[in-house]
ZAPAPA-676546 format. One record per residue (C-alpha): x, y, z; residue number from 0; residue in one letter; chain. Coordinates in Angstrom, 1 decimal, always signed. Layout:
<sites>
((X, Y, Z), NUM, 'A', 'A') ...
</sites>
This chain:
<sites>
((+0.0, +0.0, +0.0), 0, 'X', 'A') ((+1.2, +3.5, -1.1), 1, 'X', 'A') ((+0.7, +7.0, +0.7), 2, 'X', 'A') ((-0.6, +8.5, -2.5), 3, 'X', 'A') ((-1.2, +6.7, -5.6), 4, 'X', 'A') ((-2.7, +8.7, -8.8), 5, 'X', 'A') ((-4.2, +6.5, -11.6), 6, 'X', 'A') ((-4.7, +9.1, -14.9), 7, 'X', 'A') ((-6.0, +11.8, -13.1), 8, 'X', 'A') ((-6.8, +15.0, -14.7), 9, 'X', 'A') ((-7.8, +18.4, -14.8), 10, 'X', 'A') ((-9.6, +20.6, -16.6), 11, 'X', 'A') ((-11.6, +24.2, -16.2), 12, 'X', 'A') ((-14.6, +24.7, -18.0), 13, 'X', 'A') ((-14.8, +21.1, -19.8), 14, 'X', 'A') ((-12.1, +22.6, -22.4), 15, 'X', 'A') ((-9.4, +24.3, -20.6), 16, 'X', 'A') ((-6.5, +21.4, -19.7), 17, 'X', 'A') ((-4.1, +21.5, -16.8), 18, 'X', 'A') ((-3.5, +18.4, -16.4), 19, 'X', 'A') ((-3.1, +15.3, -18.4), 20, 'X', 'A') ((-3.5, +11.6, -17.4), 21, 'X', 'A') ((-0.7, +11.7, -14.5), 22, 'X', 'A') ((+0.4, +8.4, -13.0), 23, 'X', 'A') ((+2.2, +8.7, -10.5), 24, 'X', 'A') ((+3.1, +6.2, -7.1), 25, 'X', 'A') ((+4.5, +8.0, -3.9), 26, 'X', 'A') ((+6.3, +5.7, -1.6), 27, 'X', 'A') ((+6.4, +5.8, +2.2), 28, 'X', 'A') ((+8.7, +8.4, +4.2), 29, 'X', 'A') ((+9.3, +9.7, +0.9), 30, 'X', 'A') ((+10.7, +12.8, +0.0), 31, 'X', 'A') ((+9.1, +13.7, -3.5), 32, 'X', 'A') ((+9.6, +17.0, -5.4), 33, 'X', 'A') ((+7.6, +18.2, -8.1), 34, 'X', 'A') ((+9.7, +20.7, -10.2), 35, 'X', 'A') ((+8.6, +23.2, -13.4), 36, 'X', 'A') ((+8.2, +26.3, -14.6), 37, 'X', 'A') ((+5.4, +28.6, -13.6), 38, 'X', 'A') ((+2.3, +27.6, -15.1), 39, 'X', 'A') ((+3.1, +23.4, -15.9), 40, 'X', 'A') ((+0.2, +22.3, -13.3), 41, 'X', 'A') ((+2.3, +21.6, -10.2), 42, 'X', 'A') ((+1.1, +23.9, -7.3), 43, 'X', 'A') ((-2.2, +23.2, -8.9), 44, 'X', 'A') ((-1.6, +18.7, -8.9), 45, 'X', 'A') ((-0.3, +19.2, -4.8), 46, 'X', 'A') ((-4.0, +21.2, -4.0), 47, 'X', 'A') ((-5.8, +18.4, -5.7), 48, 'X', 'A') ((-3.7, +15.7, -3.2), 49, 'X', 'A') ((-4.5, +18.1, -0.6), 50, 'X', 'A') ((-8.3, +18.3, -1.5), 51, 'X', 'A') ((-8.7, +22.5, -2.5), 52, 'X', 'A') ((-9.2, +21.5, -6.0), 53, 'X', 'A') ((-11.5, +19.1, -7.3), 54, 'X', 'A') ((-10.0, +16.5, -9.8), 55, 'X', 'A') ((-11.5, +16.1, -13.4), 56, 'X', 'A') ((-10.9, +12.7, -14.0), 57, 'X', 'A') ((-8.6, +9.8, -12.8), 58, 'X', 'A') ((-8.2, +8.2, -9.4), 59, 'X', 'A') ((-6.6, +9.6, -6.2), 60, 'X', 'A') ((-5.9, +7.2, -3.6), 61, 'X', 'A') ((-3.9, +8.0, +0.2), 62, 'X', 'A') ((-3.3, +4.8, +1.8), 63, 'X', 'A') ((-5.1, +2.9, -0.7), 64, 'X', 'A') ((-8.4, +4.7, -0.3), 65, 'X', 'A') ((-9.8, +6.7, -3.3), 66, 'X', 'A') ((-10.6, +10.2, -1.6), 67, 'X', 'A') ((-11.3, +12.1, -5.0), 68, 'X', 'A') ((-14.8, +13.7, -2.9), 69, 'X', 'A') ((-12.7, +13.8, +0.6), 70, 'X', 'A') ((-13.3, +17.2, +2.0), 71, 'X', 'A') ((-9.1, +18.4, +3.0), 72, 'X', 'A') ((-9.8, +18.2, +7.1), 73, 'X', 'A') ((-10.8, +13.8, +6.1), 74, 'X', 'A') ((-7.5, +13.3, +4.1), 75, 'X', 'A') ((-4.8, +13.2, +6.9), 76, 'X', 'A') ((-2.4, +15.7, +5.7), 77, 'X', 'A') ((-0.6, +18.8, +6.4), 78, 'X', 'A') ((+0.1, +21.8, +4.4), 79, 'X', 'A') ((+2.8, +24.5, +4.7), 80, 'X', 'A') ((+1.6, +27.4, +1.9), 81, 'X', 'A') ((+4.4, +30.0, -0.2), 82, 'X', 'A') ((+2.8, +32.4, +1.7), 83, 'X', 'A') ((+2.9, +31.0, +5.7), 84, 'X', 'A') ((-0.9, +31.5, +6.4), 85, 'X', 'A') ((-0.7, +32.6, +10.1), 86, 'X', 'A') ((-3.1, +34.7, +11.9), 87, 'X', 'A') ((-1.5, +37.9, +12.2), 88, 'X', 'A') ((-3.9, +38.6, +15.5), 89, 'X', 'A') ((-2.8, +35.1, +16.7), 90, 'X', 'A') ((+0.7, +34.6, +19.2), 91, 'X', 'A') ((+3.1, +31.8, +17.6), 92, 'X', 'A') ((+1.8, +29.3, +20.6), 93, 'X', 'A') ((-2.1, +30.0, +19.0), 94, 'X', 'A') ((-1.0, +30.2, +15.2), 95, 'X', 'A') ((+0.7, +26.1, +16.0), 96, 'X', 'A') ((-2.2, +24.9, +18.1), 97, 'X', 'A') ((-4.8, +26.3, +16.0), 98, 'X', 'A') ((-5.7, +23.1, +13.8), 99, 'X', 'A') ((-5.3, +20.8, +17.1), 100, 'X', 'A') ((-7.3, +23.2, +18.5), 101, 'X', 'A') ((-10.1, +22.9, +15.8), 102, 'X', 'A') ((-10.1, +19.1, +15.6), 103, 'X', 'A') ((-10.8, +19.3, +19.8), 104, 'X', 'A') ((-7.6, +17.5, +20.7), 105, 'X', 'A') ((-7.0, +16.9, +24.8), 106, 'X', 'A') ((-5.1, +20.3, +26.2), 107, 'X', 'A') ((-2.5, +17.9, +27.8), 108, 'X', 'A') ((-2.1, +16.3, +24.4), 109, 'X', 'A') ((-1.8, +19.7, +22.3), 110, 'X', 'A') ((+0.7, +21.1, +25.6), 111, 'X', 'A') ((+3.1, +17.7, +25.0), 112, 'X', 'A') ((+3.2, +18.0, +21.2), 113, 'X', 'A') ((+3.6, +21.7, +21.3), 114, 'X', 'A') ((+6.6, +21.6, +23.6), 115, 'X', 'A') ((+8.4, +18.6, +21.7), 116, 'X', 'A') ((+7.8, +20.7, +18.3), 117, 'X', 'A') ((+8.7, +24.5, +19.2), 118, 'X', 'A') ((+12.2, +22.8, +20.9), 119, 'X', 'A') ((+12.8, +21.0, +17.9), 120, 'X', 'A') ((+12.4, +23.6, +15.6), 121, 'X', 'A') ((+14.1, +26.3, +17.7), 122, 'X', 'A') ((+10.8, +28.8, +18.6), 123, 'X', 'A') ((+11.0, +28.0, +22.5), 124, 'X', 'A') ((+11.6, +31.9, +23.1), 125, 'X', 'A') ((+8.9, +33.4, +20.0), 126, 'X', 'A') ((+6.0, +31.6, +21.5), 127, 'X', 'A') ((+4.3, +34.9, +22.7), 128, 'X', 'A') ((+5.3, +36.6, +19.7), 129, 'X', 'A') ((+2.9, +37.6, +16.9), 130, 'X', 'A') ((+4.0, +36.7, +12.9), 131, 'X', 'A') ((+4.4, +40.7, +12.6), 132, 'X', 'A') ((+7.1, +40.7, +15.0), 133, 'X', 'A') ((+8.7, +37.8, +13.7), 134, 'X', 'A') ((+11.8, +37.1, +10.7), 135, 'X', 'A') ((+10.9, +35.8, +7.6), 136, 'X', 'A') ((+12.7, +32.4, +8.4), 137, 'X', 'A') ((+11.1, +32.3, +12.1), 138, 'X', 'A') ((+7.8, +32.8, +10.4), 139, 'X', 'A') ((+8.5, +29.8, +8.1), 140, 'X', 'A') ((+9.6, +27.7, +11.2), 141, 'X', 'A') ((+6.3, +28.5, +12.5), 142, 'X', 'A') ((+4.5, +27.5, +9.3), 143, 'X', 'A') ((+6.8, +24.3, +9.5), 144, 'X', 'A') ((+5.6, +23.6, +13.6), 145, 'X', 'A') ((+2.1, +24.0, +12.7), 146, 'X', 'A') ((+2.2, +21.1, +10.1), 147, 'X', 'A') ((+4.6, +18.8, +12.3), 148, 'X', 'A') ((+2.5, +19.2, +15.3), 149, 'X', 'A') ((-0.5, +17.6, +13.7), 150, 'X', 'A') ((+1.6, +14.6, +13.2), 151, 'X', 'A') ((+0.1, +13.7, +9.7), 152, 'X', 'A') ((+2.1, +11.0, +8.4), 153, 'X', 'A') ((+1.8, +13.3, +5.0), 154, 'X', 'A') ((+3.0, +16.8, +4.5), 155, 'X', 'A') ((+2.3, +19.0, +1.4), 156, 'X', 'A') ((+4.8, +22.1, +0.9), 157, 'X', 'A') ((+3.9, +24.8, -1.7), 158, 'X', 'A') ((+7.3, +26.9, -2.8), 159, 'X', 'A') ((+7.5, +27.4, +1.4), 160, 'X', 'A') ((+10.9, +29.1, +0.6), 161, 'X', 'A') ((+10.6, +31.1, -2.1), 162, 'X', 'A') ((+10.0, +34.2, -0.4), 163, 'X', 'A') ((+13.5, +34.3, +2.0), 164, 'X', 'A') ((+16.6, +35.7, +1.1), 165, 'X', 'A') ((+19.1, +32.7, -0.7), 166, 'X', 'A') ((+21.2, +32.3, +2.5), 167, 'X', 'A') ((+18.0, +32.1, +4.4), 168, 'X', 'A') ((+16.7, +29.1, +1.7), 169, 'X', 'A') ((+19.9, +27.3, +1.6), 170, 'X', 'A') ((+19.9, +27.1, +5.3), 171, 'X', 'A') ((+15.8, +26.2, +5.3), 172, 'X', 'A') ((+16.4, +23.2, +3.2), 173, 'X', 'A') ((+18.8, +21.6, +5.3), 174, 'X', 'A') ((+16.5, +21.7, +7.7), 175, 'X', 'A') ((+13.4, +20.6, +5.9), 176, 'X', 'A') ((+15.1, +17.9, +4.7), 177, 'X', 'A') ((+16.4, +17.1, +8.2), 178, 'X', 'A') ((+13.2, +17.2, +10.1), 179, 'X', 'A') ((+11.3, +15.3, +7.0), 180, 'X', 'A') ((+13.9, +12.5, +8.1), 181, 'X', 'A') ((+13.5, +12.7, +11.8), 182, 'X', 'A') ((+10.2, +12.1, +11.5), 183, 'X', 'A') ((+9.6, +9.6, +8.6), 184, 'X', 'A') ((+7.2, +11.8, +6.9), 185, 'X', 'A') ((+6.4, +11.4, +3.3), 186, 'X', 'A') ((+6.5, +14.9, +1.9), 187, 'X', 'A') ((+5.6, +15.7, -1.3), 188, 'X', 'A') ((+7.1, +19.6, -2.2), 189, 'X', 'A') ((+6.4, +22.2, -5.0), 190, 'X', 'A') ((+8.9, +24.2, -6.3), 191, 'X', 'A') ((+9.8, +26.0, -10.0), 192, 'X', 'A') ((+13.8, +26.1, -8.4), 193, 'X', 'A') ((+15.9, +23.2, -10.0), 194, 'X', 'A') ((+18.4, +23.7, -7.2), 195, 'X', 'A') ((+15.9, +23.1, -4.2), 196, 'X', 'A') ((+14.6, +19.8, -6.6), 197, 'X', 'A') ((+18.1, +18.6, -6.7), 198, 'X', 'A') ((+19.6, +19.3, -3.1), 199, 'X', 'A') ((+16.5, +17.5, -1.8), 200, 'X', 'A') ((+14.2, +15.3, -3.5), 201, 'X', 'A') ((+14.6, +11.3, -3.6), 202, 'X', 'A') ((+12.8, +11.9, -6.1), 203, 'X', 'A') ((+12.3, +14.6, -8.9), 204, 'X', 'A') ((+8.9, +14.8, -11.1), 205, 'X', 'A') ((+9.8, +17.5, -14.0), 206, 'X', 'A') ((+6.5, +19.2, -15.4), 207, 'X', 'A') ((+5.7, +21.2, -18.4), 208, 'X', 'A') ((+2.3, +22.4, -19.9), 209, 'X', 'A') ((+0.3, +19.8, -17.6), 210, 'X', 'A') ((+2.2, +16.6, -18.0), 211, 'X', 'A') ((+4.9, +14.6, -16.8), 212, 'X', 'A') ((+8.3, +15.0, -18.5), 213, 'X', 'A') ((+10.1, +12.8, -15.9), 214, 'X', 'A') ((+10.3, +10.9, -13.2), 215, 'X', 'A') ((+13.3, +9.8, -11.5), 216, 'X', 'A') ((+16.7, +10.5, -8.8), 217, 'X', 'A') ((+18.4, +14.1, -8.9), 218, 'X', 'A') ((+21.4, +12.3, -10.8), 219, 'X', 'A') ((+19.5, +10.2, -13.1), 220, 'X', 'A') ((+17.8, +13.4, -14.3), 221, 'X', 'A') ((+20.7, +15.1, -14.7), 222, 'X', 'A') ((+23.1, +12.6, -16.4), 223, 'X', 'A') ((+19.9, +11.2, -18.5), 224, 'X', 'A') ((+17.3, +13.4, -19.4), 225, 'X', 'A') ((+14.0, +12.2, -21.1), 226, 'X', 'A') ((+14.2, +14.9, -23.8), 227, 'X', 'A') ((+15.0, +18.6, -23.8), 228, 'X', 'A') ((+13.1, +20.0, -21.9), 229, 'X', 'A') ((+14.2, +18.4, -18.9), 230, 'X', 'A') ((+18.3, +19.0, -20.1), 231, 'X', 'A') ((+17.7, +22.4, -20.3), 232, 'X', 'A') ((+15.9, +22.5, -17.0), 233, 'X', 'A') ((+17.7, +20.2, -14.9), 234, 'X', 'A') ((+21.4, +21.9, -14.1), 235, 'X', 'A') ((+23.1, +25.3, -13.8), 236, 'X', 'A') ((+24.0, +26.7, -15.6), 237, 'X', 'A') ((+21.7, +24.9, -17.7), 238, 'X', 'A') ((+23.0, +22.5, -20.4), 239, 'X', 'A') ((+24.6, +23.9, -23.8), 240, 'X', 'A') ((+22.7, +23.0, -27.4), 241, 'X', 'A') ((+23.6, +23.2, -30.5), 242, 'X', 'A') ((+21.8, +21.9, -34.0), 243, 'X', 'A') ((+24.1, +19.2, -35.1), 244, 'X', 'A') ((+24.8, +17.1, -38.7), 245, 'X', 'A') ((+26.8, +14.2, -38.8), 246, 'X', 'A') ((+29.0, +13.1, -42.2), 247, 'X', 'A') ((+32.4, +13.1, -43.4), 248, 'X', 'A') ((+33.4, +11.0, -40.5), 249, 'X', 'A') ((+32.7, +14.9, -39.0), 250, 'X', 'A') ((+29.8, +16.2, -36.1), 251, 'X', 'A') ((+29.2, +19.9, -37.2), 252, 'X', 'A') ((+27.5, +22.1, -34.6), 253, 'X', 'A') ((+26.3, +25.3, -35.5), 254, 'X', 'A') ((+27.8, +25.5, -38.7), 255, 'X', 'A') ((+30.9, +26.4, -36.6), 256, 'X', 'A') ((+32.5, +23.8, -35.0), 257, 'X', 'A') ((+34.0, +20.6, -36.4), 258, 'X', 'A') ((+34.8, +17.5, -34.5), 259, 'X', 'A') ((+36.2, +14.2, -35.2), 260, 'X', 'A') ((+34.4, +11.2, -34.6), 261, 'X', 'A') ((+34.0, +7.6, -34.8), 262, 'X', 'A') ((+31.0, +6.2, -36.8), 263, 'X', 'A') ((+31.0, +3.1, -35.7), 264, 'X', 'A') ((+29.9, +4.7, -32.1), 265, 'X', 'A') ((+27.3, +6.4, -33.6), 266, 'X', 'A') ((+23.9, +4.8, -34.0), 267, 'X', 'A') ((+22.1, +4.6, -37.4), 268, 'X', 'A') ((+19.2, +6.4, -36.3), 269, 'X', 'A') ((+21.8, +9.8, -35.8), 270, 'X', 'A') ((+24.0, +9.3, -38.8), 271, 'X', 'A') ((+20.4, +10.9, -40.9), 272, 'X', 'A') ((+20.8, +14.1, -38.9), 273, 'X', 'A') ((+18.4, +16.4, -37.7), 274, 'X', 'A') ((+19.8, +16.5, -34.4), 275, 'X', 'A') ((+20.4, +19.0, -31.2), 276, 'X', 'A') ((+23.6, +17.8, -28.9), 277, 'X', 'A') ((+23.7, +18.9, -25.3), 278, 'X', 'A') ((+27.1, +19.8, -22.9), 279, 'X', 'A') ((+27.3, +20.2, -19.4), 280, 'X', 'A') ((+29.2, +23.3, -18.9), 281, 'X', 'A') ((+31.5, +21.3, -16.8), 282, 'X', 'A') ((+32.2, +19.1, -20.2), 283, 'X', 'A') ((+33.6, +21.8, -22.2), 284, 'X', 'A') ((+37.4, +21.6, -20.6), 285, 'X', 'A') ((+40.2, +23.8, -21.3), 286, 'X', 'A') ((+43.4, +22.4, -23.5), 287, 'X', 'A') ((+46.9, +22.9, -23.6), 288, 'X', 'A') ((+47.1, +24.7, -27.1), 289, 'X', 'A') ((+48.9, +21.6, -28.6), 290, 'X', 'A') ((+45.9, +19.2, -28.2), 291, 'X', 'A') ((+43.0, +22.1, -28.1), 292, 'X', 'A') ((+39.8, +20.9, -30.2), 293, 'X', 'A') ((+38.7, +24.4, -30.7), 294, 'X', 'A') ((+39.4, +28.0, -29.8), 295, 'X', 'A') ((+36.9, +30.4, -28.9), 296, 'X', 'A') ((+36.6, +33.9, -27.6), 297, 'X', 'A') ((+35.5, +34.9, -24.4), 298, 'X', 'A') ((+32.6, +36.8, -24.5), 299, 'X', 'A') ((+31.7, +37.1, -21.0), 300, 'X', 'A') ((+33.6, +36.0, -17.7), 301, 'X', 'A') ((+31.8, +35.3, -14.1), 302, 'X', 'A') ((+34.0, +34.6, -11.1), 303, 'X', 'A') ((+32.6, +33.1, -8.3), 304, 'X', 'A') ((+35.2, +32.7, -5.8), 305, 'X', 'A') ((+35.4, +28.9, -6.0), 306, 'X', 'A') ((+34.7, +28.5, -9.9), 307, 'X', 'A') ((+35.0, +30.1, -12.6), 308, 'X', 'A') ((+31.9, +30.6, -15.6), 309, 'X', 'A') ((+32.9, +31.6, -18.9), 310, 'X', 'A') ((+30.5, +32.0, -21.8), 311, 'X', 'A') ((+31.5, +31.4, -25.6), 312, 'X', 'A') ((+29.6, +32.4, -28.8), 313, 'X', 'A') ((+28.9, +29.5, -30.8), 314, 'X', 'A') ((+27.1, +30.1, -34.1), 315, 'X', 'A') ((+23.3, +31.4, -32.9), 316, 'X', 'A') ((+23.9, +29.9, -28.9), 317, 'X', 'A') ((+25.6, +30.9, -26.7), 318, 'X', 'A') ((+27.6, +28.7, -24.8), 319, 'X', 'A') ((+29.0, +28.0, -21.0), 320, 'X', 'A') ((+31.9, +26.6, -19.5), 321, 'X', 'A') ((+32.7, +25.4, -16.0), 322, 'X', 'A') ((+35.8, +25.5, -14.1), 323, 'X', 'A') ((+37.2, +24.5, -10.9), 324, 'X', 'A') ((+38.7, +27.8, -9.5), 325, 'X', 'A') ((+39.7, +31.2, -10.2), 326, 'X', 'A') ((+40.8, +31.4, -14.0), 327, 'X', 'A') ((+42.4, +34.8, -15.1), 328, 'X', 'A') ((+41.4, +35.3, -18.3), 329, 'X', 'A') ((+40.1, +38.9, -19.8), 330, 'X', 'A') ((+36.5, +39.0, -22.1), 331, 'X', 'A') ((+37.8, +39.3, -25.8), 332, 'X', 'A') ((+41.1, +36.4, -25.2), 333, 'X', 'A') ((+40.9, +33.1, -27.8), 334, 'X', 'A') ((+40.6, +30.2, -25.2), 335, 'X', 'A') ((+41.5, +26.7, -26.0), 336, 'X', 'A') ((+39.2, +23.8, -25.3), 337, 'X', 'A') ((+38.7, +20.3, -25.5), 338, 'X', 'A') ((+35.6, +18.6, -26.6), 339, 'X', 'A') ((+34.9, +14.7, -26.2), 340, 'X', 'A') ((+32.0, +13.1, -28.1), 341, 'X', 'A') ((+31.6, +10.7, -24.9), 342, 'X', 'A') ((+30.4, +13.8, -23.2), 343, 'X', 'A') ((+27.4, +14.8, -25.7), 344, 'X', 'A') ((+23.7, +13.9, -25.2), 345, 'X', 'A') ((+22.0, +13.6, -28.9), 346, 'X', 'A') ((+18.2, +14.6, -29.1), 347, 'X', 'A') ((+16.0, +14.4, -32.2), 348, 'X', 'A') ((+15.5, +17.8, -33.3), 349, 'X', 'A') ((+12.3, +17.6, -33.7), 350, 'X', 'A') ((+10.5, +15.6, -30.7), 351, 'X', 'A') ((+12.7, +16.6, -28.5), 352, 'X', 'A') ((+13.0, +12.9, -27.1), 353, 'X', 'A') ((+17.0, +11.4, -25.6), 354, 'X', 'A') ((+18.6, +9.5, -28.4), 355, 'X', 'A') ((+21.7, +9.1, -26.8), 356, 'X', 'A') ((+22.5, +10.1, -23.4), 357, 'X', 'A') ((+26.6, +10.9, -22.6), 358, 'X', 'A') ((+29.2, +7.6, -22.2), 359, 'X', 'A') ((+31.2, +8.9, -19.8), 360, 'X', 'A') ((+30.4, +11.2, -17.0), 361, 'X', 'A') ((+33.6, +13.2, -16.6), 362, 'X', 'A') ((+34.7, +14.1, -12.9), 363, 'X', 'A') ((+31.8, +11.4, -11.5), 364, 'X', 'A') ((+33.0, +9.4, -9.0), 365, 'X', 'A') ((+30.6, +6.8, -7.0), 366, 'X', 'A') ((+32.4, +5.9, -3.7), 367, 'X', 'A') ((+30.8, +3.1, -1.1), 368, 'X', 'A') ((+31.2, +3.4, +2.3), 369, 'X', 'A') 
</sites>
């Protein structure tokens, strides 16, 4: 039995409007889920029709193998923490925790015990008389965060709960999301449009786009293998470079620009009839020693970021980005030498978008047991 299972479920606003298509989906338990897309692809809009605020169109819902598709929110068993906190602004931080334990008439002994074992575990011993306008913006989302862990639902929904705090505020916040989530073995299922917060803490990622499913799978299997452009170009930053692509002459040409060797016999028939976009990871695109460079190009723009270094290279219509470990001194207008390996390119049909060939090698990925 699953938390949350979803057979083909749908959704759709006035009988021709579609949100959502036919999503399958299986949640497992103490799972820590992340649904990931751009504004707009039916996320925030899937997690309210788990949670019960929005009705579902067609398809089946089921939490703990019980179809709740008519299940008013307060039946379903389930916290939410909303973008936007939700606390009573005439409410102290004690009140805004207790209120739903409050409203489903639990013992006062009962709400004291939980309250006290939450507030210490989330830090907000010393804010409980405080109200939200007298509180941070992180100490407000710790509050959001109590109220949901002290109704002990074994399921917890999180709307984008981060994306109004500053980024050393959010980078803190999801360690501890993720730590709590663990602590208590809840099965969380969180909405976000930020690639980083999908990757630093979902088991598993579910990429959206225009109301269906691009992908399903681990941070690192959507990275090294995406399903199809979309997800490539969404999945990593800096995002992944493209470039239309022809293959003859024993020759890949990119762009019209650049020109690399390769081996046909490691190319698949399907790719040898073109009409093809390749994909880099900016970490791919290496520099040479001029001797055994691949290509020059010029530097068009230069970002240093204390422990890397992002460099960005005009090739043909794209515009392309490189990766390196530390702090390069190079000046905007220099010829830079790089290597390119063919092992290191993902091939995608031009026109369907769809993985033809995901990379051979992973450069720089090392998988070390313990």
């Amino acid at each position: 039995m699953h938390p949350v299972e979803l057979t083909a479920v749908s959704k759709f606003y006035d009988k021709t409007t579609s949100v959502l298509e036919h999503i399958d989906l299986t949640i497992e338990e103490g799972e820590f889920f992340v649904l990931v897309g751009p504004s707009g692809s039916g996320k925030s809009t899937l997690l309210r029709m788990i949670a019960g605020l929005e009705s579902i169109t067609g398809g089946e819902l089921r939490l703990n193998g019980n179809i709740v598709n008519h299940l008013p929110p307060k039946d379903r068993h389930l916290s939410m923490v909303f973008q936007n906190y939700a606390l009573y602004p005439h409410l102290t931080v004690k009140q805004n925790i207790l209120f739903g334990l409050h409203a489903k008439k639990v013992k006062k002994a009962e709400q004291e015990r939980r309250l006290y074992e939450t507030v210490e575990m989330m830090g907000l011993t010393d804010l409980l008389d405080r109200k939200p306008k007298q509180l941070s913006g992180g100490q407000r989302q710790r509050v959001a965060l109590a109220r949901s862990v002290v109704s002990q639902a074994p399921l917890c929904l999180m709307d984008e709960p981060l994306s109004n705090l500053d980024a050393k505020l959010r980078a803190h916040m999801r360690v501890e999301i993720r730590r709590l989530q663990k602590k208590l073995g809840l099965t969380m299922i969180y909405v976000t449009h930020d690639q980083v917060e999908a990757m630093t803490m979902g088991d598993r990622i579910m990429v959206m786009n225009d109301g269906t499913i691009q992908q399903i799978g681990e941070p690192i299997e959507l990275y090294n293998q995406p399903a199809n452009l979309f997800v490539a170009s969404f999945i990593g930053s800096p995002k992944m470079n493209f470039g239309e692509a022809m293959i003859g002459d024993q020759q890949l040409m990119i762009e019209q620009t650049l020109q690399l060797s390769l081996n046909m016999s490691d190319i698949p028939q399907v790719m040898q009839r073109g009409n093809l976009i390749v994909g880099i990871r900016p970490e791919h695109l290496s520099y040479a020693k001029p001797e055994e460079a691949d290509l020059w190009l010029e530097v068009i723009n230069i970002e240093h970021l204390g422990n890397e270094t992002l460099l960005t290279f005009e090739v043909g219509r794209e515009l392309w980005t490189a990766k390196w470990l530390g702090q390069w001194l190079i000046r905007v207008g220099e010829r830079v030498p790089l290597s390119l390996s063919i092992k290191h390119f993902s091939f995608f049909n031009r026109d369907s978008g769809a993985l033809i060939q995901a990379p051979t090698v992973n450069q720089h990925l090392e998988v070390v047991a313990l």
